[in-house]
VOGU-3710 file (C-alpha; in Angstrom, 3 decimals, decimal comma):
1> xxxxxxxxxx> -14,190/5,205/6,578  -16,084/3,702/9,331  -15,030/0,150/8,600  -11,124/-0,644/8,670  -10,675/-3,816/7,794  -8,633/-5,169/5,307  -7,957/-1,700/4,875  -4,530/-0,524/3,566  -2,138/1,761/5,802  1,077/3,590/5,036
11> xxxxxxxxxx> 2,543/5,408/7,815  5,425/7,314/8,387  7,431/7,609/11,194  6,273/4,483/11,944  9,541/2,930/14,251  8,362/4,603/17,545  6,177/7,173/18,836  2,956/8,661/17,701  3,949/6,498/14,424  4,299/2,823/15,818
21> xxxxxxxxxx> 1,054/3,336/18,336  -1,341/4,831/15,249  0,155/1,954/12,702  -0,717/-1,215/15,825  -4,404/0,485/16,514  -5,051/0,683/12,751  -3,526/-3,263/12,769  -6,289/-4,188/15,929  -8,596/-2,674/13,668  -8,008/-5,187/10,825
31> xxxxxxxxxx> -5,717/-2,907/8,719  -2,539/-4,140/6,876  0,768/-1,609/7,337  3,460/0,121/5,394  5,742/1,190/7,798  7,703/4,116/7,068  11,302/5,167/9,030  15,116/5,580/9,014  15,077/3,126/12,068  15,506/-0,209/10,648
41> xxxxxxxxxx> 15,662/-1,610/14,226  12,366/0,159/15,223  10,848/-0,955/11,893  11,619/-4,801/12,132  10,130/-4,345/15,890  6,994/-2,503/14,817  6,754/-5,136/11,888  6,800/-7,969/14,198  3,929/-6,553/16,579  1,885/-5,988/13,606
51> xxxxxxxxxx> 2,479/-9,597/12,306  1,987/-10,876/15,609  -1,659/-9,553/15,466  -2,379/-11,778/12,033  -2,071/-8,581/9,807  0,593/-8,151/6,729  3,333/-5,336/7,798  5,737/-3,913/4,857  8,698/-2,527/5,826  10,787/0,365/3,747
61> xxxxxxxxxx> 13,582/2,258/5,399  12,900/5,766/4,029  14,130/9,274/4,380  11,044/11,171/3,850  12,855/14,136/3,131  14,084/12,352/-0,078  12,125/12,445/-2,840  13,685/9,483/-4,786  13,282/7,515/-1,500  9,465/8,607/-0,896
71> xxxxxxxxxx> 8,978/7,587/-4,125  9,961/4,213/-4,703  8,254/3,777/-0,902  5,245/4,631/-2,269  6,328/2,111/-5,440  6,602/-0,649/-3,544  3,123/-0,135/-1,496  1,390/-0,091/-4,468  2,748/-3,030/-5,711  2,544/-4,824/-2,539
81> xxxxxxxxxx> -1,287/-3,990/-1,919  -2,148/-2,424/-4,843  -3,535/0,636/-3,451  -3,174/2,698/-0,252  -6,578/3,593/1,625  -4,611/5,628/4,573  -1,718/8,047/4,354  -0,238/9,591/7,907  2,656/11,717/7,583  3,936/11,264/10,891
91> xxxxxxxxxx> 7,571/11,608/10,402  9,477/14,550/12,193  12,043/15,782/13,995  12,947/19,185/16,544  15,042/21,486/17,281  14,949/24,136/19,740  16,919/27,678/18,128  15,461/30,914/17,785  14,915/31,858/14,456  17,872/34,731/14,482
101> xxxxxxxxxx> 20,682/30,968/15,396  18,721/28,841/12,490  21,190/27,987/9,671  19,707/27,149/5,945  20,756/23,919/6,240  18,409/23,174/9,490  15,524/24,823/8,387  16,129/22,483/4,899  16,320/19,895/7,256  13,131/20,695/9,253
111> xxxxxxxxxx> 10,989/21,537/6,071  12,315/18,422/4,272  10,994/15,935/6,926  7,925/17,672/7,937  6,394/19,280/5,181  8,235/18,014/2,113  7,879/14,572/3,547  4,102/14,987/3,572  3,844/17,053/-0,003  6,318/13,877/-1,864
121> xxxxxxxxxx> 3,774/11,077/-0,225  0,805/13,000/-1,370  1,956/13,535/-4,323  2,587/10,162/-5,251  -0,743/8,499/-3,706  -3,362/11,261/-4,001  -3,900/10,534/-7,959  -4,851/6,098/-7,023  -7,417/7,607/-4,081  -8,929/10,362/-6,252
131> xxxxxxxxxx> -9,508/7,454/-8,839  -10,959/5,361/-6,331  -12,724/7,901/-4,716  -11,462/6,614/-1,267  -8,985/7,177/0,847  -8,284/9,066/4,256  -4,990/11,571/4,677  -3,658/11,780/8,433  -1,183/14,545/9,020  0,442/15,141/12,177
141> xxxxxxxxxx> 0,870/18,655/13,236  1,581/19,730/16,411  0,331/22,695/18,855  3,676/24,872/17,844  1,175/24,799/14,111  -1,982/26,823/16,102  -0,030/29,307/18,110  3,543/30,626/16,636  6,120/29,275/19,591  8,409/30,531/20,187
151> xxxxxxxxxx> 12,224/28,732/20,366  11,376/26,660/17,723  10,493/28,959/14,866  11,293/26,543/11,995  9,374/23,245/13,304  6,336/25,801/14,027  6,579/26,907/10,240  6,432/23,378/9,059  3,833/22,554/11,341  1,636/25,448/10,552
161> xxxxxxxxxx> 2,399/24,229/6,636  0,922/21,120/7,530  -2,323/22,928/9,382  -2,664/24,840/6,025  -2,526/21,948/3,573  -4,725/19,683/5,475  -7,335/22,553/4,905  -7,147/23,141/1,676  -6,786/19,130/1,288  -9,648/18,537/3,271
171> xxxxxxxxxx> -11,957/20,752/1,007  -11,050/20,160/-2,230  -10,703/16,185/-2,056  -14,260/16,002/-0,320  -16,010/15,507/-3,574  -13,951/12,401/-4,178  -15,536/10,906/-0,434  -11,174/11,340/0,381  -11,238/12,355/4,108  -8,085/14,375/5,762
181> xxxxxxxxxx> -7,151/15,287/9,060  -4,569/17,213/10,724  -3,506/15,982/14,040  -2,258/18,967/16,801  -1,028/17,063/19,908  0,399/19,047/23,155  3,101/17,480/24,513  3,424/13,465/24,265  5,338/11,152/26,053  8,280/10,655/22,977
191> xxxxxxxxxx> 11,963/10,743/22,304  11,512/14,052/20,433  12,608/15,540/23,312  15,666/13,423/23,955  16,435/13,494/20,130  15,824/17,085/19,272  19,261/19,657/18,096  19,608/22,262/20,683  20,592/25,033/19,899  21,575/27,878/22,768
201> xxxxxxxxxx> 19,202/25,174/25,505  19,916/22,853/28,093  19,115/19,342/27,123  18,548/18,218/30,101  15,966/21,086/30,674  13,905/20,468/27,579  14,600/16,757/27,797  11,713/16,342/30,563  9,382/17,585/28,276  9,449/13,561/27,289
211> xxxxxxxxxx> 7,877/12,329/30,511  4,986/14,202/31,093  1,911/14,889/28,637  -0,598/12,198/26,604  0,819/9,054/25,897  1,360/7,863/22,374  -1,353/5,177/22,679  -3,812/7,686/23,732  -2,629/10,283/20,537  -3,638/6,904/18,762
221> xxxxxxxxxx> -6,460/6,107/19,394  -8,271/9,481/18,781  -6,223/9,630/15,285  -8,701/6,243/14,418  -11,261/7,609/15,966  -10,963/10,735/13,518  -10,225/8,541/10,608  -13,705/6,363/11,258  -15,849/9,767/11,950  -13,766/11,924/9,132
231> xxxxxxxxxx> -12,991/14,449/11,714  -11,402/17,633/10,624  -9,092/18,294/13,583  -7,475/16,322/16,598  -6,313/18,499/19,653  -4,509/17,260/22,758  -3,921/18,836/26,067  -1,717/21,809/25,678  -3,325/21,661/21,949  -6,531/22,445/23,259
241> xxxxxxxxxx> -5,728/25,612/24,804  -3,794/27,179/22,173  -6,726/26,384/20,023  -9,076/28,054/22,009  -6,843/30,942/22,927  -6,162/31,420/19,147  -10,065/31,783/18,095  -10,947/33,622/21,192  -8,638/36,237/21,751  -5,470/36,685/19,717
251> xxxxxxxxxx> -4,205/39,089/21,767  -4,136/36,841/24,712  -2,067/34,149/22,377  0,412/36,682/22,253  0,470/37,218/26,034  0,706/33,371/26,501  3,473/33,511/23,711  5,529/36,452/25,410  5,545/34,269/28,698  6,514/30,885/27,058
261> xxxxxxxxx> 9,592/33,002/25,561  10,414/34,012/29,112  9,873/30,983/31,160  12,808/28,990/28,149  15,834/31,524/29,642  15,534/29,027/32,166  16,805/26,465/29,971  19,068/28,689/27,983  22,706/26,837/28,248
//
């Protein structure tokens, strides 16, 4: 999808973050938005920067861990633009627990934003881009989806859901020309960090995890980058190295994951 223009963009998570910088790149690049969030305030904002640059912006407070609420977002897109030519499932959430603390009800939580999120919008605008046979599918995993880390066992199980789907996504919807890419940033420059559920860990220790790594804008731009080039796989930073410490030597990974267990009793509370 070299050309974006005119193009049709629904986006998730779209009110700050990773979400908001991906949705006004795709709007320099001529695209119109759906913008996606439980942050009306962030929407309206995001809305207004998208208008600003002469492009048509949609907003739908959603709860993508809703399936009524994904679908009627995914209702209204259609009938707005009449077809969606990029998906990116963007929206998420953290918390830092060992597996062992997790209740049910966070890992529902977790799994319903991340993963579910992505399989309801899928779901519901897969069947208009296989009939078109166009269409690109952005989903935003994370490098906690490469290399199993630990303290945060239940976002690294969505995320590595996401890793797995995009996969089997990306080969079986290449005969329809439907491109998909799964996104593995390191650590970003977000209010993950300063919105995450602790669990057991100092928020003020994991908090600066917020003001160092890529920033958003940069995450951005190589997401439309990938979307232009149909690129399988977008790795940041930290991303990069668990990447390449996964293929070359698992054993190391373990190693790596052993010390990142040990350096967090720092931040246990």
């Amino acid at each position: 999808m070299k050309n974006l223009h005119d193009k049709v963009a629904l986006v998730t998570g779209s009110a700050s973050g990773i979400g908001k910088a991906t949705a006004l790149k795709l709007a320099e690049e001529g695209a119109h938005l759906v913008l996606a969030d439980i942050n009306e305030e962030g929407l309206k904002s995001a809305s207004s920067e998208i208008e600003a640059l002469g492009r048509k912006a949609l907003s739908v407070k959603t709860d993508v861990s809703k399936r009524d609420q994904v679908e009627q977002l995914c209702q209204k897109a259609l009938a707005e633009f009449g077809r969606v030519d990029i998906l990116m499932n963007n929206a998420g959430v953290a918390l830092i627990s060992e597996i062992k603390d997790t209740e049910l009800s966070e890992w529902e939580w977790i799994l319903g934003i991340h993963l579910w999120g992505a399989i309801y919008t899928i779901h519901y605008l897969l069947p208009q881009m296989v009939e078109r046979k166009s269409g690109h599918i952005i989903n935003i995993s994370s490098w906690a989806g490469i290399l199993g880390t630990p303290t945060c066992g239940a976002y690294a199980t969505a995320k590595f859901g996401l890793v797995g789907m995009s996969e089997v996504l990306r080969t079986e919807l290449e005969r329809f020309d439907i491109g998909v890419t799964v996104v593995c940033p390191g650590m970003v420059k977000t209010n993950v960090f300063s919105s995450a559920k602790m669990k057991g860990f100092k928020r003020e220790f994991v908090e600066k995890g917020g003001t160092f790594g890529t920033s958003p804008e940069a995450v951005a731009r190589k997401i439309v980058r990938a979307v232009k080039r149909n690129q399988a796989v977008v790795l940041t930073d930290l991303a990069k190295v668990a990447w390449s410490i996964k293929r070359l030597s698992p054993a190391l990974g373990r190693q790596f994951l052993k010390v990142f267990l040990k350096a967090s009793e720092r931040a246990r509370g």
